[in-house]
C-alpha positions as CSV (number, residue, x, y, z in Angstrom):
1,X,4.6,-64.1,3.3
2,X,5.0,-67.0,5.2
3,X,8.1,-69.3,6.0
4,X,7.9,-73.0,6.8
5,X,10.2,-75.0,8.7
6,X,11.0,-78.2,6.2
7,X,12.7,-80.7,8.6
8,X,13.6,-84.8,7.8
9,X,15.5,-83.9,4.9
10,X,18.0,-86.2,3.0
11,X,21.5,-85.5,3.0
12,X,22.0,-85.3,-0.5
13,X,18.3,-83.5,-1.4
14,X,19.0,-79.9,-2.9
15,X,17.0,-76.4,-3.2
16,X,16.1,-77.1,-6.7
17,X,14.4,-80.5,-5.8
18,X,12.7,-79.2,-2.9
19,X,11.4,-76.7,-5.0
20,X,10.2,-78.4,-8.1
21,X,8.3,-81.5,-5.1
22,X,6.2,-78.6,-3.6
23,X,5.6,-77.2,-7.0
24,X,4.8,-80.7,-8.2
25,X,1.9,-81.1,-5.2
26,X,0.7,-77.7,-6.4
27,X,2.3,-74.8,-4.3
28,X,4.2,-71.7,-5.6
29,X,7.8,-71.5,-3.7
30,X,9.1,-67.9,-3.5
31,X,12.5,-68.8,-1.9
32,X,14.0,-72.5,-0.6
33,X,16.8,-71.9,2.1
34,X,18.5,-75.3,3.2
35,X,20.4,-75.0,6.1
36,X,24.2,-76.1,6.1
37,X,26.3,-77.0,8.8
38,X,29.4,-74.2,8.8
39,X,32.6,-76.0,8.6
40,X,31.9,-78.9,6.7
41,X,29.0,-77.4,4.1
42,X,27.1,-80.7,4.4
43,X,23.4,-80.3,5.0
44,X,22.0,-80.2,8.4
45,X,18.8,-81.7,7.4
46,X,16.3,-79.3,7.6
47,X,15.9,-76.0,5.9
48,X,12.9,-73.0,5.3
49,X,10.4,-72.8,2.8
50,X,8.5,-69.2,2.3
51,X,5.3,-69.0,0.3
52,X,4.3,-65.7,-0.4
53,X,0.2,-66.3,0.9
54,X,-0.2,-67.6,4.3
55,X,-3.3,-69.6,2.7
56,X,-1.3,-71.6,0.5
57,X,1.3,-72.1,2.8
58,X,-1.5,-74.0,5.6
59,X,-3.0,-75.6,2.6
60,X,0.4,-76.5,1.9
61,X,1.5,-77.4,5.8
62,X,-2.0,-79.4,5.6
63,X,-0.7,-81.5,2.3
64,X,3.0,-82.1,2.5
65,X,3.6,-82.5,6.7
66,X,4.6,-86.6,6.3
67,X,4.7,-87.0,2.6
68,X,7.7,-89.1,1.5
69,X,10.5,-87.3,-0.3
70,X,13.7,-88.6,-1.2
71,X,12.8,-91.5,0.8
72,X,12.3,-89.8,4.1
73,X,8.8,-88.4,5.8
74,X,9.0,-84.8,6.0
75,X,8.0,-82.6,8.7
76,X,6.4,-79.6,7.3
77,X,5.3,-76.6,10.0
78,X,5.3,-73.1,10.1
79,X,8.7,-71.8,11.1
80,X,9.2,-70.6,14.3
81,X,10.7,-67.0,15.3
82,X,14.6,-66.7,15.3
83,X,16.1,-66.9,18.7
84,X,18.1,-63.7,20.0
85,X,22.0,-64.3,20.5
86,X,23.5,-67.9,19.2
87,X,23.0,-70.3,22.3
88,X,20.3,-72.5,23.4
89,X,20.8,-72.4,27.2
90,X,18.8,-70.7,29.4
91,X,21.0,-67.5,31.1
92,X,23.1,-67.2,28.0
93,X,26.9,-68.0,27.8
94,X,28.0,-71.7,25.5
95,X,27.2,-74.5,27.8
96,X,29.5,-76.3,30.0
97,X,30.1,-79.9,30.4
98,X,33.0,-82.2,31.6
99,X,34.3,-82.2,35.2
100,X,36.4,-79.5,35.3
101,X,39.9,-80.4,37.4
102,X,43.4,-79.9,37.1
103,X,44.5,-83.2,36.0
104,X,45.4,-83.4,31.9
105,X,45.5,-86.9,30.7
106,X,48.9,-87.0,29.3
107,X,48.9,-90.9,28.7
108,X,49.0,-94.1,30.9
109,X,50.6,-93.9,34.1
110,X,52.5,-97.1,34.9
């Protein structure tokens, strides 16, 4: 089995749809997993495909990567390995930003 990383999507594009446009160019889809952001459940815009024979799934990569659906290119490719722990930068811990300080902006001063 093989998953595929499915990325361009429209916003309002569902599993069903992505479904029945890979079956439509010929490919049999074992599972469709869109991804969604957390608090607000609106799609992030990219989601995983898996095709049960790696075969099908580069035929499939080879066929759908920049094909229009839902009016936007796709960006079909073989999905990459998960990532350990839930944060992108390098030495772990969330990332930092701002300028630190004491000061709180508590309005205008005049």
């Amino acid at each position: 089995m093989k998953k595929l990383y499915v990325g361009n999507l429209s916003f309002e594009s569902n599993e069903q749809e992505l479904k029945a446009w890979f079956a439509a160019a010929g490919f049999n889809v074992d599972k469709v997993t869109l991804i969604r952001d957390n608090y607000t459940d609106r799609l992030r815009g990219f989601g995983f495909v898996e095709i049960t024979s790696d075969e099908e799934a580069e035929r499939a990569i080879q066929a759908l990567n920049g094909k229009e659906f839902m009016g936007r290119n796709l960006t079909v490719n073989e999905a990459r390995p998960r990532r350990e722990g839930g944060f992108r930068r390098e030495g772990g811990g969330p990332p930092r930003g701002g300028r630190g300080g004491g000061h709180r902006n508590k309005g205008p001063r005049w």
